[in-house]
C-alpha positions in Angstrom: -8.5 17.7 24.4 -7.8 15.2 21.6 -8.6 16.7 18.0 -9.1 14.4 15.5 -6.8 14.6 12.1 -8.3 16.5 9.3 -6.8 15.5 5.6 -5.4 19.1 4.4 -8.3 18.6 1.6 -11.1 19.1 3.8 -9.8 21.9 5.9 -12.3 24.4 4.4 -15.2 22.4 6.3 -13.4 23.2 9.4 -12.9 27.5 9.1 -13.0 28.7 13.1 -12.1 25.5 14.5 -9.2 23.6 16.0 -7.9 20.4 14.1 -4.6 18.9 13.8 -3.3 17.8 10.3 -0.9 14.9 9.9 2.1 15.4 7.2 5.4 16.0 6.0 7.1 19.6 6.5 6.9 20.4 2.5 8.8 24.3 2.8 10.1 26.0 5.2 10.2 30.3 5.1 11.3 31.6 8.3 11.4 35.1 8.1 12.7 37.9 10.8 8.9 38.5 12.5 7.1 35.4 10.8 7.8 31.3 10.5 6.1 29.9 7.9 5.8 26.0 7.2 3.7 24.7 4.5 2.8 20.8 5.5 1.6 18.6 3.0 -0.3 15.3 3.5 -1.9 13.1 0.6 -4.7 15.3 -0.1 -2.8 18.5 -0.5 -1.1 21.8 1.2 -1.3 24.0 3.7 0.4 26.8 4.9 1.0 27.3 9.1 1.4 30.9 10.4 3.3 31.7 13.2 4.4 35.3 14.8 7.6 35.1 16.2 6.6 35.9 20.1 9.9 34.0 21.5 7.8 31.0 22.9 8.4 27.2 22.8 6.3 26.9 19.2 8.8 29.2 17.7 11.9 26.9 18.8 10.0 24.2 17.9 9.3 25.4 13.9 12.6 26.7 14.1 13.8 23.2 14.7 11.9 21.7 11.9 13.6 19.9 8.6 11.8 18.9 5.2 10.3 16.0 5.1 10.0 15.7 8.7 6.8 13.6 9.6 5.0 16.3 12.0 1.5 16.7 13.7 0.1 20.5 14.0 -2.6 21.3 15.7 -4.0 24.8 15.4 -7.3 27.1 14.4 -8.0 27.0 10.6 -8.5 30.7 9.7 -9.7 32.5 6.3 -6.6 34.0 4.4 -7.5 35.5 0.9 -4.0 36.1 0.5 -2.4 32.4 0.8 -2.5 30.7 -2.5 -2.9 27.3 -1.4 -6.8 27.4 -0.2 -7.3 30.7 1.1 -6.3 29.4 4.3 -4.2 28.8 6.8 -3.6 26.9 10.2 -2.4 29.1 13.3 -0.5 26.5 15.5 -1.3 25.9 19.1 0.8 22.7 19.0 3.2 20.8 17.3 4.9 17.6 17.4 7.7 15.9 15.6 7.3 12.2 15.1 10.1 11.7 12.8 12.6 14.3 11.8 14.1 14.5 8.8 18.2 13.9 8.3 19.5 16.8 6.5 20.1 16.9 3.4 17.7 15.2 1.9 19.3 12.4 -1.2 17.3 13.9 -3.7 16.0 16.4 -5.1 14.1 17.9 -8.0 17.3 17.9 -10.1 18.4 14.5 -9.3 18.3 12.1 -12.3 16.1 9.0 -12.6 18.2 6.4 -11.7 19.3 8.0 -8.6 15.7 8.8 -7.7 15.1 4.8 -8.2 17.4 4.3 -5.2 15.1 6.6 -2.8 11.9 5.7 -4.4 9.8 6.4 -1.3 11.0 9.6 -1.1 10.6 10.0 -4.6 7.4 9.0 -4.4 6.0 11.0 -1.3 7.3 15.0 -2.6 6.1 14.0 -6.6 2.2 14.5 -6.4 2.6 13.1 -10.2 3.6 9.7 -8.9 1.0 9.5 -5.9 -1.3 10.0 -8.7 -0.1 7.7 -10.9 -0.6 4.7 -8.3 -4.4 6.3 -8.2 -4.7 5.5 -11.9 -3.0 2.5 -11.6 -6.1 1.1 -8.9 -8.9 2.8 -11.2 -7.2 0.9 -14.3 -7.1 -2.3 -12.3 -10.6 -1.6 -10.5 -12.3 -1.0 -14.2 -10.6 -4.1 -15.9 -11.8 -6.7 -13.3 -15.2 -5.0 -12.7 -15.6 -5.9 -16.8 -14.3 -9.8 -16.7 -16.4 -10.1 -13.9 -19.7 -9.0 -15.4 -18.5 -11.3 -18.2 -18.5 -14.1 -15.3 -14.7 -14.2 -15.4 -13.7 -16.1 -12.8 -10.7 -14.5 -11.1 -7.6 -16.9 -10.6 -3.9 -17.1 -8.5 -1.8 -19.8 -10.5 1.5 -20.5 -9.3 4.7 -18.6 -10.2 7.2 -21.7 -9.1 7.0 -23.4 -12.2 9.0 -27.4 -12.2 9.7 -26.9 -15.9 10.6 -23.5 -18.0 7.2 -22.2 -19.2 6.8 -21.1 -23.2 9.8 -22.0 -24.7 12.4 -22.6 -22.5 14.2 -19.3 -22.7 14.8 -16.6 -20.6 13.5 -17.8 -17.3 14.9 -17.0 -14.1 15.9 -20.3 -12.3 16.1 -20.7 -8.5 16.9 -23.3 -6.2 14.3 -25.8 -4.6 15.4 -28.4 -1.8 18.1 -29.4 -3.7 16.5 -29.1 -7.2 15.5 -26.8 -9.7 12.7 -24.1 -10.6 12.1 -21.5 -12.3 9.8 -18.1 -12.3 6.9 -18.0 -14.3 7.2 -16.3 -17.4 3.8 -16.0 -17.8 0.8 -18.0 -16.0 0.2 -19.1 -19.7 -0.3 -22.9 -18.7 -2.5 -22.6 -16.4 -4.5 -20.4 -17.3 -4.8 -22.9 -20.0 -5.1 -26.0 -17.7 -8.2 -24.3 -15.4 -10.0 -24.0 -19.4 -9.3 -27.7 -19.1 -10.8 -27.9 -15.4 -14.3 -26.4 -16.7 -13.8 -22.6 -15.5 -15.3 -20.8 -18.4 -13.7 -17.7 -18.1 -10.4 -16.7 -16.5 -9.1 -13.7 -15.4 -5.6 -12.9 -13.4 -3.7 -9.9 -12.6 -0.2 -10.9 -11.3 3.7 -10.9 -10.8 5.4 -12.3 -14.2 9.1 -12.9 -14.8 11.4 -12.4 -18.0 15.3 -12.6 -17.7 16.3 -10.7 -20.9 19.0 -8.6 -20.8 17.0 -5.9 -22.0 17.8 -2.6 -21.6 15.1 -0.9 -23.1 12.5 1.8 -21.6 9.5 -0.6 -22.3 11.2 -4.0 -21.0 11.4 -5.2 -16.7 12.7 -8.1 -15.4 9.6 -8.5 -13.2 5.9 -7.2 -14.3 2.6 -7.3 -13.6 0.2 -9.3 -16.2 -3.4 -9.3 -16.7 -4.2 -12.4 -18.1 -7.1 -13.7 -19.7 -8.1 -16.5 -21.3 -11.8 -17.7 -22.4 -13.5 -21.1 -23.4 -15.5 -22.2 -25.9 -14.5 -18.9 -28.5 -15.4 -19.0 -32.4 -12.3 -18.1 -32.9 -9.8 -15.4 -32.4 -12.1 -12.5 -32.8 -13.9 -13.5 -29.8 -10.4 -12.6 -27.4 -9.8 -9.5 -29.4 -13.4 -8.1 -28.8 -13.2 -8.9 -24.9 -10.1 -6.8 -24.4 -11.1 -3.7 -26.4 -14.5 -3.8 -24.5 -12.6 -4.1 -21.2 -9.8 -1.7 -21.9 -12.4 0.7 -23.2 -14.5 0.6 -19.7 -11.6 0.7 -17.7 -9.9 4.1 -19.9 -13.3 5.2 -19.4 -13.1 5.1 -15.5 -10.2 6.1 -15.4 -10.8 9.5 -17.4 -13.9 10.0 -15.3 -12.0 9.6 -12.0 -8.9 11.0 -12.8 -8.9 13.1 -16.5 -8.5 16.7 -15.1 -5.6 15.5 -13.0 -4.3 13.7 -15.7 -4.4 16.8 -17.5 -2.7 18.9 -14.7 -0.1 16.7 -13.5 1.2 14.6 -17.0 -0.4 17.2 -19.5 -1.9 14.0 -21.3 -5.6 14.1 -22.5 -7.2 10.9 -21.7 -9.7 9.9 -24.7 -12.1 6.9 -24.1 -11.2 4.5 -27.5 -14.5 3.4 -29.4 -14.6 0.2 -30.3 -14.2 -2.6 -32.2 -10.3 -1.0 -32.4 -8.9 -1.5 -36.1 -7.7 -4.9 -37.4 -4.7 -5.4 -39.5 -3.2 -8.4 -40.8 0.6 -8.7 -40.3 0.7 -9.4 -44.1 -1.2 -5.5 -44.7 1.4 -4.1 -42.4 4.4 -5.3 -44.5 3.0 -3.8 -47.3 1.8 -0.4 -46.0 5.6 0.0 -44.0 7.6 -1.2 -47.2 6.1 1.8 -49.3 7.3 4.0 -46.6 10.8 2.3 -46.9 11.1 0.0 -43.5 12.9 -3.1 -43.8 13.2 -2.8 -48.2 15.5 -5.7 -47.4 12.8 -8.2 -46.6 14.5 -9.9 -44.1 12.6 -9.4 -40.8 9.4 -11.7 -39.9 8.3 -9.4 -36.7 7.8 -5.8 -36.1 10.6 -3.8 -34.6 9.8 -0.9 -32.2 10.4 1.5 -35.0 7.6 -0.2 -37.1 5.3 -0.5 -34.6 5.6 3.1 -34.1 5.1 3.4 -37.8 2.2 1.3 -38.7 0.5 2.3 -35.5 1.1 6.1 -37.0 -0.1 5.0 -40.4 -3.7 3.3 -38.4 -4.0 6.8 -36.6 -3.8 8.5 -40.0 -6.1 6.7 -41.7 -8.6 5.9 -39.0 -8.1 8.5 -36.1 -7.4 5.7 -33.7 -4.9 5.4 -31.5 -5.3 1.3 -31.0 -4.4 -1.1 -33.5 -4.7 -5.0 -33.6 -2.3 -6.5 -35.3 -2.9 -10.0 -36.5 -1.9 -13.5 -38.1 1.6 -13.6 -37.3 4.1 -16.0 -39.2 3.5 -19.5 -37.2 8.2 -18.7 -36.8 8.0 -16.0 -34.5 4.7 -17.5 -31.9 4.6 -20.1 -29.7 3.7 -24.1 -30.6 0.5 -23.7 -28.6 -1.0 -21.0 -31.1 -3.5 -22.2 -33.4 -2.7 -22.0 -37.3 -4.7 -20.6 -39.9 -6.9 -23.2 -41.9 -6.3 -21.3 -44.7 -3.0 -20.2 -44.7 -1.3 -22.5 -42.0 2.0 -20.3 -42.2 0.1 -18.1 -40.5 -1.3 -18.5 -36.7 -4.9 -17.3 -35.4 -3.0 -14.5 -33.2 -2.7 -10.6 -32.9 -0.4 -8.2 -30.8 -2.4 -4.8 -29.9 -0.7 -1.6 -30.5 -1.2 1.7 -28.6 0.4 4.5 -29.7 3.3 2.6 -31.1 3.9 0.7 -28.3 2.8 -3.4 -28.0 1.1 -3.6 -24.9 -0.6 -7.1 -25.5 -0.5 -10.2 -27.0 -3.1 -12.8 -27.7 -4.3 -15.8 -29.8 -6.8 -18.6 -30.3 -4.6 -21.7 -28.4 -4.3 -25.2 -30.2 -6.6 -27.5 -28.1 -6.2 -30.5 -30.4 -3.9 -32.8 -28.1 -2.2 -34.1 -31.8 -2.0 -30.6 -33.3 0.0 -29.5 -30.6 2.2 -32.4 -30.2 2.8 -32.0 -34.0 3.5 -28.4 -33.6 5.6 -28.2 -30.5 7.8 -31.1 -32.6 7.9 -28.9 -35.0 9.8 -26.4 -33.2 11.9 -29.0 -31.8 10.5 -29.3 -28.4 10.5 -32.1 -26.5 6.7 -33.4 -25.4 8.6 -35.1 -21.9 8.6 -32.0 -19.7 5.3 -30.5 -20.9 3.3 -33.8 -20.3 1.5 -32.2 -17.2 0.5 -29.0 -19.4 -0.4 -31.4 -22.7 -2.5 -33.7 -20.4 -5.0 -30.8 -20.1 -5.7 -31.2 -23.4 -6.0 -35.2 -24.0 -9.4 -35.4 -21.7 -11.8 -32.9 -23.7 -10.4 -29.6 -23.5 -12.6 -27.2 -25.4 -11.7 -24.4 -28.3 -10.4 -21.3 -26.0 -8.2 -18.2 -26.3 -6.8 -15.6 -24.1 -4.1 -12.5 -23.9 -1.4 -11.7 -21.7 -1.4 -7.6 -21.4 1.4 -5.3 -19.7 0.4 -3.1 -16.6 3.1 -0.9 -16.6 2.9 -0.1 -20.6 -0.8 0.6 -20.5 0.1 3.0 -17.7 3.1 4.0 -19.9 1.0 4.7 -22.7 -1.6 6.4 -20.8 -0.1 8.8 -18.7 2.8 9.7 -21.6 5.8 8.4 -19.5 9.0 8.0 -21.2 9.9 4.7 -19.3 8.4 1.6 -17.5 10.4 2.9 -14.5 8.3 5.1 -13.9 5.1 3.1 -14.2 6.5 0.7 -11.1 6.5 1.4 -7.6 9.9 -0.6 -7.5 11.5 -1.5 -11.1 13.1 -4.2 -11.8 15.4 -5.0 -14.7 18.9 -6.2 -15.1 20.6 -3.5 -13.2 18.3 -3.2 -10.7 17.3 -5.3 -7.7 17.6 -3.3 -4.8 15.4 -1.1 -3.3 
């Protein structure tokens, strides 16, 4: 008789009855009269009972190893005494389909960076990280299901690029019958180009590439970006105001979803932001973070981690709120294709958005004037030869539009209170790191 596999979670359904449960061997406690195996599947634990009676089951749980892949099938019985559940499976059968080598790599000691190299592993016996990769799919699930009932229309640019997108800098190159490419650094361009092509809204969530040597906790080689970028805007208020309404429905199904496991597994308390989140201009945040002593020398143009974490701490203060939009940054430290203040044109019609102290977006009103940007991009000593293909989208009626690039992995860093982006990956990559 073939029973079919219950997940450990809905065993309780099943009290009296025979099922089999698919999983890894989580403990073994094999006692002098007793075995006892607790096997643990996605949903959850369970213990197995056996009484030693000398049979082939005994040599069989005997034989087992942790981590072994196993299938027991056995009567689900009442057990007020067993932690997990109250219950417990009594086997009738049981069958190995992938031992375990002993020892295992790791174990709960074993430092990140080892863990990195056995990530599956590391994955499967953390509940923490299985969880996090729940999140991570809510968080996804509740962005697009907001830029699609703003009629966002979801789009997969390329990521071989002929020429190095933004600036030029820090982009991976690779070889292409006999020529070269490079990685994009961000879908930027063409986002920008299907404006151009008449899609009002665009929306993508996607691989993006950065070689910096960065060795920080909040910087990866390779990332995934949500990208937006929407025609026709008023101006730069118009972007800001579609992220903080999408990152506010998607926090909000996420804490629905998830909060209480949250809570368990990360002791973080997930609080749905109201909106609008507060605004303050670059020039505001000098001042408030000079009174408190950063940079007296005057001499940086852009925030350092250590004032983001300060002005953000300042915001929270002052306003109870853990977001803060940061805006018109010096036209020196942003790209030629963001659009300059009319009234102040050393400044440019963009923002960064802070959580917690940590940047996890950026975002701007784009120059669509075909002579404006030519004039800017000049400016910053660019040549206008490689980016003809991208400046063409805008000699042919390209309309006023604005967008955001935002960080997976530091939302989900943010969110869940993790001390790295290593741990907000499934595989990391950065410049020490390619392999598993």
């Amino acid at each position: 008789m073939i029973h079919s596999r219950v997940p450990v979670s809905d065993l309780r359904e099943h009290v009296g009855r025979t099922v089999s449960v698919c999983g890894w061997v989580n403990t073994l406690r094999l006692q002098r009269h007793m075995q006892f195996v607790i096997v643990r599947d996605h949903t959850g634990m369970v213990q197995v009972t056996h009484k030693r009676d000398d049979g082939p089951l005994e040599a069989q749980l005997e034989a087992l190893t942790s981590e072994s892949a196993v299938k027991i099938t056995g009567r689900v019985v009442d057990a007020a005494q067993v932690k997990l559940g109250g219950l417990e499976i009594v086997p009738e059968a049981v069958e190995v389909l992938n031992p375990a080598a002993t020892p295992l790599p790791i174990d709960e000691h074993t430092g990140l960076e080892q863990r990195m190299d056995w990530r599956f592993l590391d994955v499967r016996r953390r509940p923490a990280t299985q969880l996090l990769f729940a999140v991570q799919t809510t968080l996804e699930q509740g962005m697009r299901e907001y830029a699609y009932a703003q009629g966002a229309t979801e789009m997969h640019t390329p990521k071989l690029m002929g020429t190095a997108s933004e600036s030029g800098a820090e982009v991976f190159e690779v070889g292409y019958f006999g020529r070269s490419a490079y990685l994009a650094q961000s879908p930027q361009f063409y986002k920008q180009m299907a404006i151009a092509a008449g899609i009002d809204k665009v929306f993508e969530i996607g691989p993006v590439f950065r070689a910096e040597p960065s060795f920080t906790s909040r910087h990866a080689t390779e990332f995934t970006g949500i990208d937006v970028e929407l025609a026709w805007v008023d101006g730069v208020e118009d972007v800001m105001a579609f992220e903080e309404q999408m990152l506010a429905h998607a926090i909000a199904k996420v804490a629905e979803a998830h909060g209480e496991a949250i809570a368990e597994h990360f002791g973080v308390e997930v609080t749905v932001p109201m909106t609008p989140f507060p605004r303050a201009t670059m020039a505001d945040a000098w001042e408030i973070l000079r009174k408190g002593g950063w940079d007296l020398a005057g001499v940086k143009e852009d925030l350092d981690p250590e004032g983001e974490r300060s002005i953000s701490a300042h915001i929270k203060e002052a306003t109870g709120h853990e977001f803060v939009f940061i805006t018109h940054y010096p036209v020196g430290i942003r790209p030629f294709y963001h659009m300059r203040s009319a009234d102040d044109p050393s400044v440019t019609l963009s923002f960064d958005l802070l959580w917690k102290g940590l940047e996890v977006t950026t975002g701007a009103q784009r120059e669509h004037r075909y002579d404006v940007l030519l004039k800017q991009a000049a400016e910053k000593g660019m040549s206008p030869e490689p980016m003809q293909d991208y400046l063409n989208a805008f000699r042919y009626g390209c309309p006023p539009h604005g967008g955001l690039g935002m960080g997976l992995g530091r939302v989900l860093m943010v969110l869940l209170g993790l001390d790295s982006i290593r741990q907000a990956s499934f595989l990391f990559r950065g410049p020490n790191r390619l392999t598993p």
